[in-house]
N, C-alpha and C positions, 0 to 999 in steps of 0.2 A: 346309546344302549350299552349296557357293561355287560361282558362277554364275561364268561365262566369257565374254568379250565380244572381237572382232579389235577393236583399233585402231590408225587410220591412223600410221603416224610415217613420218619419211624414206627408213627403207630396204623400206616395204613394210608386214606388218601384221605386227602385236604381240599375243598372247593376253594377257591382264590377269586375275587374280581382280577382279571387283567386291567386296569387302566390308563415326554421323552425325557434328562441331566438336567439334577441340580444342582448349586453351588455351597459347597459344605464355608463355615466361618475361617477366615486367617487372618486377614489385619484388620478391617473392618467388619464390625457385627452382621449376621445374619438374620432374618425375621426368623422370630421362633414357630413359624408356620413350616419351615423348612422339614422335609421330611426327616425323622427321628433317627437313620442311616446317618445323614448328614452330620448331626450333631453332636453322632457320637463317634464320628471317624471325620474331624476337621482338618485335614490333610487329605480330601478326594473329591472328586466333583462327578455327580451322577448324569449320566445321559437318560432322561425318564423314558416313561412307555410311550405311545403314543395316545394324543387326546392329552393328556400333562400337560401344563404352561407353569411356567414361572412368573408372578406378578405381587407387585404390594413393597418389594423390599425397598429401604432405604438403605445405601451402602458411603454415602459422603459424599464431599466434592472430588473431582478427578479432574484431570484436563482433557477437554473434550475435542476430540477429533472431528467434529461438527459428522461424522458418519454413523453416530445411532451404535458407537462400542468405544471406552473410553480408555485410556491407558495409565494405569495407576502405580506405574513406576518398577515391578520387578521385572525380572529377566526372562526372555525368551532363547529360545533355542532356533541358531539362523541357517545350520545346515541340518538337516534332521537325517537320523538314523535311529532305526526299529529292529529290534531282534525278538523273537517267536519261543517261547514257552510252550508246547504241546503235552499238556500236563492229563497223562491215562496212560493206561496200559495197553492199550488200541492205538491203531489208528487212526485218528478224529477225523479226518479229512483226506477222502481218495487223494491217494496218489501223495499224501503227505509222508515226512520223514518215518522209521520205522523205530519204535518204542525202545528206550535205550540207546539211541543214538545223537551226537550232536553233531555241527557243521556249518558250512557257510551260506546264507541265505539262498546262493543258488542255486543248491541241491536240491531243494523246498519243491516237489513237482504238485503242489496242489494248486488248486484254484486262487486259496488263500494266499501262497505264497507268491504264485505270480502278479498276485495282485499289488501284494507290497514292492513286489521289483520293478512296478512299473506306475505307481501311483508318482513318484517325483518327475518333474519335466513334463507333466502332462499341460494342457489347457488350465484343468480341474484345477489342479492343487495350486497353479499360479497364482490361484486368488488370495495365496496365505502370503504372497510376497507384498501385497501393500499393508501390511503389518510389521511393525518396526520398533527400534527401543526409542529412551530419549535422545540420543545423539542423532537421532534420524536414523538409522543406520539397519537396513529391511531383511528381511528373511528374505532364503533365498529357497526359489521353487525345486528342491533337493529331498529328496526322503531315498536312502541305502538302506536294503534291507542284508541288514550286515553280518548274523548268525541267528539257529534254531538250537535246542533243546529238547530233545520229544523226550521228559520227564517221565518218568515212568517208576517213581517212587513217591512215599506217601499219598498213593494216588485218591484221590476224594471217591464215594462212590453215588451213585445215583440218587435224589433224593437227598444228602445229607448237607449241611449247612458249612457252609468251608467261610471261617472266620477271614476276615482281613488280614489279619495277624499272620497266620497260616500262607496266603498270597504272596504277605513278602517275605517269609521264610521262605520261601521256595523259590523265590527270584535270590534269595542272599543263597540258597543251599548250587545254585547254577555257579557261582562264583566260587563261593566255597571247593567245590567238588572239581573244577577247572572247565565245568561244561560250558561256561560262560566268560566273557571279557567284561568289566564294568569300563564304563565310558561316560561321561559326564551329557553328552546329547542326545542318548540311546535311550529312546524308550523299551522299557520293555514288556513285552505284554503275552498275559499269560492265559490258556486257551483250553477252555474244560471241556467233558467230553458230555454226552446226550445227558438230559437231566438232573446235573449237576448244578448245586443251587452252590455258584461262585460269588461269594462275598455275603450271602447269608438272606439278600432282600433279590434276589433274580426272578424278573418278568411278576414281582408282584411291587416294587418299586421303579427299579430300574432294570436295560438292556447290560449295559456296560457300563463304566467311569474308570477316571483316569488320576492317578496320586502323585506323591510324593514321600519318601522316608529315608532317615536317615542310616546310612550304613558305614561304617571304620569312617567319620567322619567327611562323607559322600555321599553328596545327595542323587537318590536312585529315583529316576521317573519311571513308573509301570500301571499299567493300564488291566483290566479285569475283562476278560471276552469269554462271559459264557456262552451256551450254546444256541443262539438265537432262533434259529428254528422251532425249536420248542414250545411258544409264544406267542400265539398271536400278534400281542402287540408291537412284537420285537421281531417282527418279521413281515416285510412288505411286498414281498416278491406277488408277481402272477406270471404264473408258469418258474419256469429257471433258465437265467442265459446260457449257462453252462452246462446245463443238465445236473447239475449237482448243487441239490433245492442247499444245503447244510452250508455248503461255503457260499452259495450267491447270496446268503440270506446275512453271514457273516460278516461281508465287506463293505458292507452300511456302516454299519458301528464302529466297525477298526478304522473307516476313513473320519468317522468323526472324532472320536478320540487322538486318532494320531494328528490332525488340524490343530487340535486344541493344544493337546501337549505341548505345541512347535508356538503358540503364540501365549500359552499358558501354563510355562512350567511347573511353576510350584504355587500358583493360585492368586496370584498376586501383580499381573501383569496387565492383559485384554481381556476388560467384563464390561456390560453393559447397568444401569443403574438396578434392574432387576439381578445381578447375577448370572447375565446371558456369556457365555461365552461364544466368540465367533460361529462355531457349528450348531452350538443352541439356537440361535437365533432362525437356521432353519431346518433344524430338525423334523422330519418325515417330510419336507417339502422338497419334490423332487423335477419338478421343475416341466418343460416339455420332455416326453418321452418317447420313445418308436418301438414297432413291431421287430422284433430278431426271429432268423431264418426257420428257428424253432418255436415261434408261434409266441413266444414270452416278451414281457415289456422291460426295457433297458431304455437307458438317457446317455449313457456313453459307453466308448470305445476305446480302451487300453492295450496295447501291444497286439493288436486283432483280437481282442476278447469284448466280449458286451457284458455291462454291467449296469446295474440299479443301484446309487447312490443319492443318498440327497445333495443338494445345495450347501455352499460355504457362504457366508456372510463380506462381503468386498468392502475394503475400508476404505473408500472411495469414493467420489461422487457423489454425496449425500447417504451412500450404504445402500446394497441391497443382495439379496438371495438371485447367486447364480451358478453357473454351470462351468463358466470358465471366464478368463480376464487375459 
């Protein structure tokens, strides 16, 4: 059943169906079924709503890892490190940085941020180390969340449609301005505030996705995290582990993205024949879950925090959606 949502745009409100990431074209074609975001920004890969599947494409031969995702030769990123964009003139997320501020990931007191200080080294994220280049040579179970930005210029406002373009000028304007360090493994990923329609197609295509573009001859990895809560579809919680429904509903998407980016830099690396990238493959599938002391449903535990994550794709074994490796 497709669910219905008003949203905001300029002349008033909009009915939308709600109905998870697609794979936009780079070296090999994409089926022209591809949703029409994708084809016109082929340097990014969408994470879809949920109910969304990817299916039908022909993408070529590849050499086949016999585990159900293939590896078609570009490069991955084997220690990973993520830096936070908080792009408003708010604070997006209790206890997050204060608007015109920048700094070291540690300072980050929100949900969201602890979450990034502690996604590497877990069980979870282990699963991206049987993931590797051609030399054999494996990612390692490492995600630093290395500095923020709480942006608080050009700030997009509710409702309006914040082009791609726009996205990475403002990852380039963090560099520019010295709020930011560019670093070649760094994803970075940029974080809008309540009903802000980031990247132009939010929760009426996709949650999030994750790119690629060129900057002073440096290729910049950053990622789109609108405000998922907002969403239906783009929001699976029941109840909130945290008590704060806005960032537990956040660290779904950002853990998928951030996977991907670490085995799928620049788009051309770990897909499966459809276009699946390792998190696609189990997107909103989140595996056994349990009851947290606040009555809400979580699948795991990071630094004493419960969270609701889906599933990574294990390139292992024949391949499969789990929880940890």
């Amino acid at each position: 059943m497709k669910r219905w949502l008003l949203v905001v745009t300029g002349g008033g409100l909009l009915a939308v169906a709600c109905n998870p990431e697609s794979r936009a074209p780079t070296a090999p074609a994409r089926a022209t079924s591809a949703p029409a975001f994708e084809l016109q920004h082929p340097a990014t890969h969408i994470m879809l709503l949920r109910g969304q599947v990817r299916s039908g494409l022909s993408l070529g031969a590849a050499p086949s890892s016999g585990n159900g995702i293939d590896y078609h030769g570009g490069p991955i990123i084997y220690t990973q490190k993520v830096a936070a964009i908080y792009w408003s003139s708010g604070t997006i997320y209790r206890g997050g940085p204060a608007p015109g501020t920048s700094g070291p990931g540690s300072a980050d007191g929100s949900v969201v941020g602890f979450f990034m200080s502690h996604l590497g080294g877990s069980p979870y994220y282990n699963i991206n180390t049987t993931y590797y280049d051609g030399a054999g040579t494996h990612i390692q179970n490492s995600v630093t969340y290395t500095q923020y930005w709480a942006a608080n210029t050009n700030v997009p406002l509710p409702g309006q449609p914040v082009l791609d373009s726009q996205i990475q000028a403002q990852v380039i304007a963090g560099f520019t301005s010295g709020n930011l360090t560019y670093d070649p493994n760094t994803l970075y990923l940029v974080f809008s505030d309540a009903m802000v329609n980031l990247g132009g197609e939010f929760g009426v295509v996709y949650c999030a996705y994750h790119g690629n573009f060129t900057w002073n001859g440096n290729d910049v990895k950053y990622g789109a995290m609108p405000h998922d809560i907002d969403f239906f579809d783009c929001n699976a919680l029941s109840g909130s582990p945290n008590n704060d429904p806005a960032a537990d509903a956040e660290v779904n998407t950002l853990a998928h993205e951030t996977e991907e980016t670490n085995t799928d830099e620049d788009l051309n690396a770990w897909y499966d024949s459809n276009g699946n990238e390792n998190a696609d493959k189990c997107a909103w599938n989140f595996g056994s879950t349990y009851t947290t002391a606040n009555g809400s449903r979580a699948n795991m535990n990071l630094g004493g925090k419960d969270f609701l994550v889906q599933q990574n794709w294990v390139n292992a074994n024949g391949g499969s959606c789990r929880l940890s490796w």
